[in-house]
N, C-alpha and C positions, 0 to 999 in steps of 0.2 A: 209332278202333277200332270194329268190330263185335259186337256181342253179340247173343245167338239166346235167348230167354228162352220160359219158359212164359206166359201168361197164363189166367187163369180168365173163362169167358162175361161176367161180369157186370162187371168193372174193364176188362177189353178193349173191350165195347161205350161202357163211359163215356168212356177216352179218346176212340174214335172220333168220338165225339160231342162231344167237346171240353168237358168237365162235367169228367172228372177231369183233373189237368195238372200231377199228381207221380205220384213212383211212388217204393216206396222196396222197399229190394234189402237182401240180405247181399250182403257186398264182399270181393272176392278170391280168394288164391287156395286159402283155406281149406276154400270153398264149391267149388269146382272151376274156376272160372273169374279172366279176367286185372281187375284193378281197372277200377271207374267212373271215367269222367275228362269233364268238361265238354267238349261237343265229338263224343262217343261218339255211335253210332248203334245204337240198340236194336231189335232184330226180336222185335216181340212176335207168339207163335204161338198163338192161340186153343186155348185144351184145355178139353174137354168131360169132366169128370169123371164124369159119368153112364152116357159110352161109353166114356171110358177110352181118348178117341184123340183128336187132332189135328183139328181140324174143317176147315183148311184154309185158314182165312182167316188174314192175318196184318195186322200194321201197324208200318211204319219209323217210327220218332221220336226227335227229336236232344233230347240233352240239354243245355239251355242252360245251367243252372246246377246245382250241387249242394252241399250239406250231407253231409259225414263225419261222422257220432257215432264215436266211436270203443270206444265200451260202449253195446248196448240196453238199454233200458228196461227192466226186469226182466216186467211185462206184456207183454213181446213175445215172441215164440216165433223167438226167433235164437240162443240157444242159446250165446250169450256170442260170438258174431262181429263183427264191427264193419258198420256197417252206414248207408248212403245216401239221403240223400233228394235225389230229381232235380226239377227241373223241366222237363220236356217239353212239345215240338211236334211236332204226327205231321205228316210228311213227304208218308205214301203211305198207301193202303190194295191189300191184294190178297186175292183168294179168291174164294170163295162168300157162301152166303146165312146172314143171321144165325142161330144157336141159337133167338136168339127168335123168328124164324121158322118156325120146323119147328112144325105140330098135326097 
């Protein structure tokens, strides 16, 4: 399955970079979307909170393995959803030029 996610400048550019290689999600379809499942392909889409849009750039990455919590952490801000941690490998990259780019 495919999934179309937000990402923020800063954990979007670590995957890229291959520094970060989980990611962890609320799960289902509580959240409005279909369950995480090993195997899944994640469309991570670069969101520039500063402009409050879509920067354009994206990046595909599979999810090779994962961990279900089925209650977060009380310190987490998921709000009592059950919630995922993936292991990922980015596939692809596509777009423009980084966030960090721009002066």
């Amino acid at each position: 399955m495919i999934h179309r996610l937000k990402s923020w400048p800063e954990p979007f550019e670590e995957i890229r970079l291959g520094v970060k290689r989980t990611e962890i999600r609320s799960d289902g379809p509580a959240k409005g979307h279909a369950r995480f499942n090993g195997g899944d392909v994640l469309i991570l889409k670069e969101w520039d909170p500063t402009e409050a849009r879509y920067t354009g750039r994206q990046l595909s990455v599979l999810v090779r393995r994962l961990t279900r919590l089925w209650e977060a952490p009380s310190e987490w801000d998921f709000q009592g959803a059950s919630v995922v941690v993936m292991e990922i490998e980015v596939l692809g990259v596509a777009g423009g030029a980084s966030t960090a780019d721009k002066s």
